[in-house]
Residue, then its C-alpha position, 0 to 999 in steps of 0.5 A: x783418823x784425826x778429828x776436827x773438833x774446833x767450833x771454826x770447822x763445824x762452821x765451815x763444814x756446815x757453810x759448805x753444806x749450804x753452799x751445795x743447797x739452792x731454792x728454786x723457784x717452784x717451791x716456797x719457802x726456805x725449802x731447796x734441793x740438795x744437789x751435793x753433799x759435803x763429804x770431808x772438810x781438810x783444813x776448811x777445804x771442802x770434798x763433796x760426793x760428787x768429787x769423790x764419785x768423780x775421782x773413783x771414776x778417773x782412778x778407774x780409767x788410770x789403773x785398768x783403761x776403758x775396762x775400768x768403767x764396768x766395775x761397779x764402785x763399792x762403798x769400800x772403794x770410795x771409802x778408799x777414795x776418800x780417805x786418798x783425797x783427803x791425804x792428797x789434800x793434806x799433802x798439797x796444803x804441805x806442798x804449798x808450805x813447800x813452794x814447790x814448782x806447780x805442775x806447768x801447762x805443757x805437762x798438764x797437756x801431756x797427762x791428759x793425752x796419757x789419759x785419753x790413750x786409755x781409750x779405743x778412740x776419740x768417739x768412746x772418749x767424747x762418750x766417756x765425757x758425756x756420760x760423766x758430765x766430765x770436761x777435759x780441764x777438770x781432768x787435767x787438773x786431777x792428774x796434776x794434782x795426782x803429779x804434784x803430790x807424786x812429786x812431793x812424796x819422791x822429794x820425802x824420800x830422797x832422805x832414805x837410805x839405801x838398803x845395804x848387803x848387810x841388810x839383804x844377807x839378814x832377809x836372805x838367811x831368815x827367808x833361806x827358804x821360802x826362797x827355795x835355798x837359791x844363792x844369794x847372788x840369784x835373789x840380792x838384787x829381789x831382796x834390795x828392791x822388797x826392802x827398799x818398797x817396805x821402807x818406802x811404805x814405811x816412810x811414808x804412811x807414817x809421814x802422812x800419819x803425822x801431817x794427818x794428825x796435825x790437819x784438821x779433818x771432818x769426815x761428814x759422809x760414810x760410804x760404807x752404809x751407801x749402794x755400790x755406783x756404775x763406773 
């Protein structure tokens, strides 16, 4: 993972984490409370706890519904999560660079009532809110934020090529049989699809590898070495 280690970011990062502090009245001195902690800085963008917890929470209502939030949040998984916002943040900034269409109001509109369909009904949905301290506009940021890099990557790979038959007789003849000897008629169509989401992948983790490296990126929080969190 790239490393920020420019005076500039240290400085940043540091403002941002006294940006997440605030004295109050009761105590004396320059003493305060920390109410965040600054987890990332991407190119002088800032990533808090907070958001990170947020996001696994919402990640968790997106991949499995309601469900979804009776699944403790390992430190693995919201590793994982901050390791995909700071690629989101990457991929926006190039989205930018880009000029590429934002994501309108009616689509935002339409992402928040896909997202509220996850719930039985609207009273265990005012009740996720409450619970998460969450409102409505704050979600329907996230997902437009999750379209617009959606969007940018089906724009990336518009230059990849179709998987050929050459190359599915090649998979074909080396994999005979794991696919249990069946005519190729039966399995091309299979085959195609796997190769073509291998070079997706391909694609574009390496693309993001590359926009990564040339970012500027200071992970402050380790994860791993925090206690699993209720969805």
């Amino acid at each position: 993972m790239p490393k920020c280690g420019k005076e500039p970011c240290r400085q940043w990062a540091m403002a941002g984490l006294c940006l997440a502090m605030f004295p109050t009245a009761s105590m004396a001195g320059d003493e305060g409370i920390l109410v965040d902690e600054v987890a990332a800085v991407v190119n002088r963008n800032v990533i808090t706890r907070s958001e990170v917890v947020q996001e696994g929470v919402l990640v968790l209502v997106q991949r499995q519904g309601e469900a979804g939030l009776s699944r403790r949040m390992t430190p693995d998984f919201l590793g994982q999560v901050l390791d995909m916002l700071i690629n989101q943040r990457i991929l926006l900034d190039e989205a930018l660079r880009m000029a590429l269409s934002p994501v309108s109001g009616d689509e935002r509109g339409r992402l928040l009532e896909g997202f509220k369909a996850k719930f039985v009904n609207a009273e265990t949905y005012a009740r996720f809110l409450f619970r998460h301290g969450l409102r409505e506009n704050v979600i329907a940021e996230v997902l437009a934020r999750h379209l617009m890099v959606e969007r940018l990557k089906e724009r990336k790979l518009r230059s990849l090529p179709e998987v050929n038959d050459d190359a599915v007789r090649r998979y074909y003849q080396k994999h005979l049989l794991q696919l249990g000897g069946k005519d190729l008629s039966l399995v091309a169509e299979a085959i195609r699809l796997k190769l073509m989401t291998q070079q997706r992948e391909k694609l574009l983790s390496k693309w993001v590898w590359e926009l990564r490296k040339r970012s500027e990126v200071k992970v402050l929080v380790d994860f791993t070495q925090a206690s699993a969190v209720d969805g």
